[in-house]
C-alpha positions as CSV (number, residue, x, y, z in Angstrom):
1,X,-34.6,-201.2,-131.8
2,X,-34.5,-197.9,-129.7
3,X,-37.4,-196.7,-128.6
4,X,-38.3,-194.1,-126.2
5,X,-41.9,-194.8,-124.9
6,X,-43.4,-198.5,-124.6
7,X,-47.2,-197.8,-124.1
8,X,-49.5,-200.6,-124.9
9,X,-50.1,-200.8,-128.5
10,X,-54.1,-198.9,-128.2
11,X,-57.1,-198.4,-131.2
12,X,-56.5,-201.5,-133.3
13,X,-59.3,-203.0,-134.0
14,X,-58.9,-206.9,-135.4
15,X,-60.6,-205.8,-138.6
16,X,-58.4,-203.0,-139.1
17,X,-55.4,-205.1,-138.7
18,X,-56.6,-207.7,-140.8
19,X,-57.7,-205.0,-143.3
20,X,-54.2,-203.3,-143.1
21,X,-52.1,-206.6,-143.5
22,X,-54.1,-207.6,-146.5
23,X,-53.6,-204.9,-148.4
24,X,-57.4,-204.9,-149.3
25,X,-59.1,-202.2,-151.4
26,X,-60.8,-200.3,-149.4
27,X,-65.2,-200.2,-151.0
28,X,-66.8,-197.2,-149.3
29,X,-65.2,-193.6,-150.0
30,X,-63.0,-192.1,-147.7
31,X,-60.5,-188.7,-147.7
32,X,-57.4,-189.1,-146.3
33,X,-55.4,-185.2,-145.2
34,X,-52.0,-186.4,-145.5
35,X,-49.3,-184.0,-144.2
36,X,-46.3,-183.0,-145.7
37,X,-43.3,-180.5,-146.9
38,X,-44.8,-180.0,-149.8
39,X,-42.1,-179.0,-152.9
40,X,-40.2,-181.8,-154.6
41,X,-40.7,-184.1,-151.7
42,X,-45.0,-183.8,-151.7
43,X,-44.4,-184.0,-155.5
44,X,-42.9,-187.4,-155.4
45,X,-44.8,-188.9,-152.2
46,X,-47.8,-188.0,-155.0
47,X,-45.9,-190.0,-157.7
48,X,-45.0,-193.0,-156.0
49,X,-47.8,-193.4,-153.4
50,X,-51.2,-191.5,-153.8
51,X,-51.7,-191.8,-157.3
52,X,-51.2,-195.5,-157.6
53,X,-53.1,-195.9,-154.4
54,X,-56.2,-193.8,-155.7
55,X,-55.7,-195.6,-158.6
56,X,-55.8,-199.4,-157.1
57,X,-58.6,-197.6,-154.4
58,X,-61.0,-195.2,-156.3
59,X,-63.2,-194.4,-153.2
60,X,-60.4,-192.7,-152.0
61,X,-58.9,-189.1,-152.5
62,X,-55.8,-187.9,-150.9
63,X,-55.5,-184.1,-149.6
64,X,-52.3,-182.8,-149.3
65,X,-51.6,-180.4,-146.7
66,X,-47.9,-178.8,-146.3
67,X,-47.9,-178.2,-142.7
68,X,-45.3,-180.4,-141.7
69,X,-43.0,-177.9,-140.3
70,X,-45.6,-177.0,-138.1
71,X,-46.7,-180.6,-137.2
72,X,-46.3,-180.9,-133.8
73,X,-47.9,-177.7,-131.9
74,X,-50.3,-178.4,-134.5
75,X,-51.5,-181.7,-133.9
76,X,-50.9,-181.2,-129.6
77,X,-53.6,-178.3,-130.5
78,X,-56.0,-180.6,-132.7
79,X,-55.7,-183.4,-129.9
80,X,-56.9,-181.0,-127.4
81,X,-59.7,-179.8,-129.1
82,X,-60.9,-183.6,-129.5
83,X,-61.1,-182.6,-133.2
84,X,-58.6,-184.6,-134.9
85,X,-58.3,-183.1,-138.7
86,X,-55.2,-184.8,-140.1
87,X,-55.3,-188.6,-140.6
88,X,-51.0,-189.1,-141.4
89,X,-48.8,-186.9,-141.1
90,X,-45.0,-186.5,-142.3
91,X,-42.5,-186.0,-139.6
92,X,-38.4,-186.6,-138.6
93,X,-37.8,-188.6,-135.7
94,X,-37.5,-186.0,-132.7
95,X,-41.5,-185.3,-133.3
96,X,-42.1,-188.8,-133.8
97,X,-40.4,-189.5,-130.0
98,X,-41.8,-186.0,-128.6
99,X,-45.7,-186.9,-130.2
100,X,-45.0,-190.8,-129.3
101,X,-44.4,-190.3,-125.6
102,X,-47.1,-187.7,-125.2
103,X,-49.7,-190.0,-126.4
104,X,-50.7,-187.7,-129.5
105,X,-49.4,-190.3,-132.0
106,X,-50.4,-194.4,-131.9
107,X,-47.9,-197.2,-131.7
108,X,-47.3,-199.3,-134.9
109,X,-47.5,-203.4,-134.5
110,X,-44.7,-202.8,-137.3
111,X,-44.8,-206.6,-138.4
112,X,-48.3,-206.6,-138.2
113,X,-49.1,-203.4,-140.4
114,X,-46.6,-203.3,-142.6
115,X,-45.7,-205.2,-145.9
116,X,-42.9,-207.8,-145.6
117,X,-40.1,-207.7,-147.8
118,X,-40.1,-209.7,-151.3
119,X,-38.6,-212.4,-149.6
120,X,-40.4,-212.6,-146.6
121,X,-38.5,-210.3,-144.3
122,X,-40.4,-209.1,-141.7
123,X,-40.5,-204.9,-142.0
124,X,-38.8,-205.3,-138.2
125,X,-35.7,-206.5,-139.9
126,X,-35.9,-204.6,-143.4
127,X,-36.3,-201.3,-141.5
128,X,-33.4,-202.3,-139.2
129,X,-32.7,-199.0,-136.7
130,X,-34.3,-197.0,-138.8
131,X,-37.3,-197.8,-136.4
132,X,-36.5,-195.4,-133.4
133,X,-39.7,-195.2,-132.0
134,X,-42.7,-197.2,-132.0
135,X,-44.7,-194.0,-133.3
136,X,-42.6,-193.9,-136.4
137,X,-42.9,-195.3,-140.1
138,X,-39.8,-194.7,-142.2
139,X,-39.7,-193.7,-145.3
140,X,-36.5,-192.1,-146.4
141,X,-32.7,-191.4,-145.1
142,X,-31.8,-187.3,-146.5
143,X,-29.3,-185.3,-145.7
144,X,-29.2,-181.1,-145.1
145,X,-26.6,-180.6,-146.5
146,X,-25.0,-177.3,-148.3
147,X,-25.3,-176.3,-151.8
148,X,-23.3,-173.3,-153.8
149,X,-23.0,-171.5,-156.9
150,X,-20.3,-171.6,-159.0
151,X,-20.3,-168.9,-160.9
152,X,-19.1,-166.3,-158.3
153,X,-16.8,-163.6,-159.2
154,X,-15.3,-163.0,-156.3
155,X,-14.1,-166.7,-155.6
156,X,-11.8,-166.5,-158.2
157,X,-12.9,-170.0,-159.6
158,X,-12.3,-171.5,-156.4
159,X,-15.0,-174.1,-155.3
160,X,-16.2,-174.7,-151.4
161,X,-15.0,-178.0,-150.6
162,X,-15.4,-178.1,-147.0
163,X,-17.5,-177.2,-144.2
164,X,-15.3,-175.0,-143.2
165,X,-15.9,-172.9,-145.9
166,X,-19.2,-172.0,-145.2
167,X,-17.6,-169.9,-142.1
168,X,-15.0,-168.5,-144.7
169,X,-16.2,-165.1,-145.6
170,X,-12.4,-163.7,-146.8
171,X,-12.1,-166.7,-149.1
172,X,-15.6,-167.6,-150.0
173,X,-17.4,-163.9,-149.3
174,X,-21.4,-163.5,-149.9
175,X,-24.3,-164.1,-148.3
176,X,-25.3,-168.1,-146.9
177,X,-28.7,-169.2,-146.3
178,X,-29.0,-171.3,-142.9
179,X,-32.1,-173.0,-141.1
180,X,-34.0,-170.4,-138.6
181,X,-33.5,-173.4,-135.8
182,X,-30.7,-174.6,-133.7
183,X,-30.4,-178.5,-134.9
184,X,-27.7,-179.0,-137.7
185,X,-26.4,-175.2,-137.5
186,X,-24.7,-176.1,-134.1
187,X,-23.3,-179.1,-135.3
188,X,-21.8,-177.8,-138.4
189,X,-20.6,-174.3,-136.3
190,X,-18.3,-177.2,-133.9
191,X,-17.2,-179.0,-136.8
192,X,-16.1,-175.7,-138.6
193,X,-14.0,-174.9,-135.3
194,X,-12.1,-178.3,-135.4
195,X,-14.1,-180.4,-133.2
196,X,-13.5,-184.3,-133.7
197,X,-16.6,-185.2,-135.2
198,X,-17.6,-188.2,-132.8
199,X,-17.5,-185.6,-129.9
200,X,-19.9,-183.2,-131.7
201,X,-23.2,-183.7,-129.0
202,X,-20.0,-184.6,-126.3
203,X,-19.2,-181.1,-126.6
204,X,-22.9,-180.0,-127.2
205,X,-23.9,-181.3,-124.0
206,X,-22.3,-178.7,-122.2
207,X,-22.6,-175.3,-121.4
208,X,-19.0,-174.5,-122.8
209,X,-20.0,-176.3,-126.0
210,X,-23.3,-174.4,-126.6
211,X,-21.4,-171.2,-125.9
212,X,-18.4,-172.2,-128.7
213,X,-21.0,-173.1,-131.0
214,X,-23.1,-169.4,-131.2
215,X,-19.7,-168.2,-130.8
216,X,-18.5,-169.5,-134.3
217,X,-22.0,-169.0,-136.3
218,X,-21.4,-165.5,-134.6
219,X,-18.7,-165.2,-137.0
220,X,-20.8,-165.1,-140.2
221,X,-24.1,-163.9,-138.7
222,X,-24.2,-161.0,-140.4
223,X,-23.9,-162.6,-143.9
224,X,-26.7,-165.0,-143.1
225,X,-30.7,-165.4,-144.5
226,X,-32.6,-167.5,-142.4
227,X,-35.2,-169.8,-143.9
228,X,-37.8,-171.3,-142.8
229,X,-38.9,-173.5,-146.0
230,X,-36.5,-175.9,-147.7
231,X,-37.3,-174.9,-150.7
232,X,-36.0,-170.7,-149.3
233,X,-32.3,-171.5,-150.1
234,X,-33.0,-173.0,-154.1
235,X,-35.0,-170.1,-154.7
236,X,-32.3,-167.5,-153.2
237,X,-29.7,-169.4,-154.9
238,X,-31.1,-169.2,-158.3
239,X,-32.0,-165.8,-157.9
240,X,-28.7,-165.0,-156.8
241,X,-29.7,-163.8,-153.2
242,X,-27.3,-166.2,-151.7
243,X,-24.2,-167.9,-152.7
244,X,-24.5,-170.7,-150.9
245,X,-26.9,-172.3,-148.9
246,X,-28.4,-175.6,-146.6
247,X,-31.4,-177.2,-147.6
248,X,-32.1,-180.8,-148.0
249,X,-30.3,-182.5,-150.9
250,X,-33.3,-183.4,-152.8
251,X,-34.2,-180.0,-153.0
252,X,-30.9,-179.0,-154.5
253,X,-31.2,-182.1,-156.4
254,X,-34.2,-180.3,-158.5
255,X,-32.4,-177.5,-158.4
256,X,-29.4,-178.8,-160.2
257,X,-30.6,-181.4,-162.6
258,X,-34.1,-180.3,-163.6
259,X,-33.5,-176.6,-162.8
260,X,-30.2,-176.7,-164.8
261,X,-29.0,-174.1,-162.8
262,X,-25.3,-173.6,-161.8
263,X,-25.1,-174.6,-158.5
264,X,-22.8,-177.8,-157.0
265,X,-23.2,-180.1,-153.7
266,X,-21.0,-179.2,-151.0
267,X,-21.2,-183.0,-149.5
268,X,-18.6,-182.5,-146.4
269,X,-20.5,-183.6,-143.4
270,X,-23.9,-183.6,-144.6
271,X,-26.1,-184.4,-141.5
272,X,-28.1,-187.9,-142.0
273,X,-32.1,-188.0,-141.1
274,X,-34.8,-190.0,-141.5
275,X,-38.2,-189.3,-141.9
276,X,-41.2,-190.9,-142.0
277,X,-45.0,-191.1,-141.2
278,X,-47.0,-191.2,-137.5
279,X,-50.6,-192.0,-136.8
280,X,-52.4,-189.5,-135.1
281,X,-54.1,-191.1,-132.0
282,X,-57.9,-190.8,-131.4
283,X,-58.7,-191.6,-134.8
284,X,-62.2,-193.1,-135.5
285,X,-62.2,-196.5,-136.7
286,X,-63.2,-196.2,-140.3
287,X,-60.4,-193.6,-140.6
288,X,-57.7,-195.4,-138.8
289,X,-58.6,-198.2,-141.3
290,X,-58.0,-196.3,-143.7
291,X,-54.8,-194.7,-143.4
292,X,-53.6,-198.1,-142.4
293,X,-54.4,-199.6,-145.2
294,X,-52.5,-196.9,-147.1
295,X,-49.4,-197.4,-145.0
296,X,-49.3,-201.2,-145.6
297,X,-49.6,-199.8,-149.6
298,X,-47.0,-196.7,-149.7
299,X,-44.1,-198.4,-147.4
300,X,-43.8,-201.6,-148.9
301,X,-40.3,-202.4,-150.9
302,X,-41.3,-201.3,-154.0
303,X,-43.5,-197.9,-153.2
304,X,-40.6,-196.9,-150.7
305,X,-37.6,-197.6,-154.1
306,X,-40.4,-196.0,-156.0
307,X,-40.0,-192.4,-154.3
308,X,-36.4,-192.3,-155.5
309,X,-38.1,-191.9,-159.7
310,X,-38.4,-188.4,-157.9
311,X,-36.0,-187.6,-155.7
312,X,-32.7,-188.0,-154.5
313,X,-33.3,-189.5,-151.2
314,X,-32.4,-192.7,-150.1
315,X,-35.1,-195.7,-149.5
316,X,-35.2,-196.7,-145.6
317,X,-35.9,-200.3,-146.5
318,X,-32.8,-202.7,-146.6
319,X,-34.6,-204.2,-149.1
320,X,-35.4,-201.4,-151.4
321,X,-31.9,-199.7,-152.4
322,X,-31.2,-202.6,-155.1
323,X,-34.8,-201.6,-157.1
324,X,-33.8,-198.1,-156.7
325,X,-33.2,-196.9,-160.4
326,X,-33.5,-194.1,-163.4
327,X,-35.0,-190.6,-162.8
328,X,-38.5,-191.1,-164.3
329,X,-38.3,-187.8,-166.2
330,X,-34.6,-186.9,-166.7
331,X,-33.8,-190.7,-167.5
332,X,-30.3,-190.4,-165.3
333,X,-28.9,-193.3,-162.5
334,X,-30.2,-192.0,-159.1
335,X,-28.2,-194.1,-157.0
336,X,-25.0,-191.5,-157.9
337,X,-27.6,-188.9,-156.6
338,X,-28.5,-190.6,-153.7
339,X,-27.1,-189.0,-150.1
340,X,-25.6,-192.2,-148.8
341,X,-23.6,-193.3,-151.9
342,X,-19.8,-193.7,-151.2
343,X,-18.7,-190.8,-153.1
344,X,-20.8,-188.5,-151.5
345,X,-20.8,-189.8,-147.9
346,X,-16.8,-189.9,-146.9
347,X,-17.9,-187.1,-144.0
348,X,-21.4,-187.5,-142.7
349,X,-22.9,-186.9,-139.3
350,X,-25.9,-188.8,-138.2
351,X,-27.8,-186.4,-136.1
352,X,-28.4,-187.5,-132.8
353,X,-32.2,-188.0,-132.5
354,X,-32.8,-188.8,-128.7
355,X,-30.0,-185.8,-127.8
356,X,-32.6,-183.4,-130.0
357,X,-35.7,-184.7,-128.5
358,X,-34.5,-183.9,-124.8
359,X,-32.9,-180.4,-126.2
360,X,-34.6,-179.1,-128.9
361,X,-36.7,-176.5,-126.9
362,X,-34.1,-174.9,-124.3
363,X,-31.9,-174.7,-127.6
364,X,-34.1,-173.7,-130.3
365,X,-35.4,-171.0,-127.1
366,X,-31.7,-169.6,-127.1
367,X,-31.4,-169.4,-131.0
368,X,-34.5,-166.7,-130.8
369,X,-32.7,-164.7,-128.3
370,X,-29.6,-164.9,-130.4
371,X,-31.1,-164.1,-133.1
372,X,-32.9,-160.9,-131.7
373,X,-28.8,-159.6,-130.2
């Protein structure tokens, strides 16, 4: 398991852990603030985890706040303060390692707090690598990946098929809608200009490489909207603002099957993430309780296959993916839906989480000032 801090595992209490590895109902009433993207994603994190929890706990109400874009200043500012507002909170990995090793997020006893598998498995083993920081719960494996429309005129009925595309404005012309960050937008700018995909952060990781990759998203800059919510590029799409777009595949999962609107998945090196929960450190002890107790709930095997009812992302429990199954509401297979099914996965690129947590900043600081050129 990769890790990138080993502090001493601090604020259990024996009770709580008891408490969380039981499962128990929790008696006296309690509010939990749990943070998330809000969308499709809060939507089914409601569906498959706070409802049946409330349910099984009726002291308990869940508040859902959609602040997880803004997690990490956010929760360094609340830790200062000493006034700790939040009690879980929805993150990918690079804030999970960045909150981890400053102390802002508690360490997880993973086999003692969370559920085994069915069989006995312990959530070590279930979870696998998914478990890249001590800090970090998994929940799900997504992609950002691209979707399109394809009912442009000026394509002359030709379909994107390839990343490449996206930096093809003479034979794919219109406006794209791209993060307002560096992470994944680099990556797909150096695969567009024929890098060999397992040299992607090799060539990243140099000056020359940085400079090659704002040289080719230079190239379609001035078609681009820049979004800051994943649920910006479904919205411009269906509005035709935008003919094609990154978000994360749930998202244009909704957009496609429930939305019925005519829009495709451009697959061809989707980027691979996880993401999952952290603990805020410095919680009081009833609270901690708590939320532990709700974590040993919402990521056990079933909860975690559960989430998939809702959305196309794919359960980060080894033992989940077989109990993943129909759409609850559109009655359709998810598993073809699902980012890391063979058909859809033939190009992917796992981003590089520890290569993002030591360069996020000193990149994401040059994408402002390349943005303002």
């Amino acid at each position: 398991m990769k890790t990138h801090s080993k502090r001493v595992l601090a604020g259990f209490s024996a009770g709580a852990l008891i408490l969380a590895g039981a499962g128990a109902a929790l008696a006296a009433e309690q509010d939990l603030t749990i943070v998330s993207w809000g969308g499709a994603y809060t939507k089914s994190q409601e569906n498959a985890y706070h409802k049946p929890y409330m349910e099984k706990n009726p002291g308990v109400r869940i508040v859902n706040d959609d602040s997880s874009n803004e997690a990490l200043p956010k929760l360094r500012a609340q830790n200062e303060a000493g006034n700790i507002t939040w009690d879980l909170i929805d993150v990918v990995p690079a804030a999970a390692i960045a909150a981890c090793d400053e102390g802002i997020a508690m360490e997880i006893d993973f086999d003692k707090v969370l559920a085994p598998a069915p069989d006995g498995t312990p959530p070590t083993k279930d979870f696998g690598e998914a478990l890249v920081s001590p800090c970090f719960i998994p929940q799900i494996v997504y992609s950002t990946t691209f979707g399109f429309r394809t009912d442009v005129p000026e394509w002359g009925g030709r379909e994107p098929s390839s990343i490449k595309d996206v930096f093809d404005l003479k034979k794919f012309p219109g406006k794209r809608s791209l993060e307002k960050r560096a992470i994944n937008n680099m990556e797909w700018a150096l695969l567009a200009d024929g890098v060999d995909p397992a040299k992607v952060y090799e060539v990243l990781d140099t000056p020359e490489g940085v400079d090659r990759a704002f040289a080719k998203l230079d190239t379609i800059k001035d078609e681009v909207i820049w979004w800051a919510s994943g649920s910006d590029t479904p919205d411009r799409l269906a509005k035709q603002e935008v003919v094609m777009g990154s978000t994360y595949n749930g998202r244009l999962f909704a957009l496609i099957e429930e939305e019925k609107q005519p829009v495709k998945m451009l697959w061809d090196w989707q980027i691979f993430e996880l993401d999952g929960w952290i603990v805020p450190a410095g919680l009081p002890p009833a609270r901690q309780q708590a939320v532990l107790d709700y974590l040993y709930f919402a990521t056990d095997t079933q909860r975690l296959a559960d989430q998939a009812k809702w959305i196309s992302y794919g359960p980060a429990r080894k033992s989940s993916a077989p109990l993943v199954g129909k759409h609850a509401e559109l009655g359709i297979d998810m598993a073809p839906h699902m980012p890391t099914d063979p058909n859809n996965a033939k190009n992917t690129l796992y981003n590089n989480i520890e290569w993002w947590a030591d360069h996020q900043d000193e990149l994401n600081e040059r994408f402002a000032a390349w943005l303002d050129q």
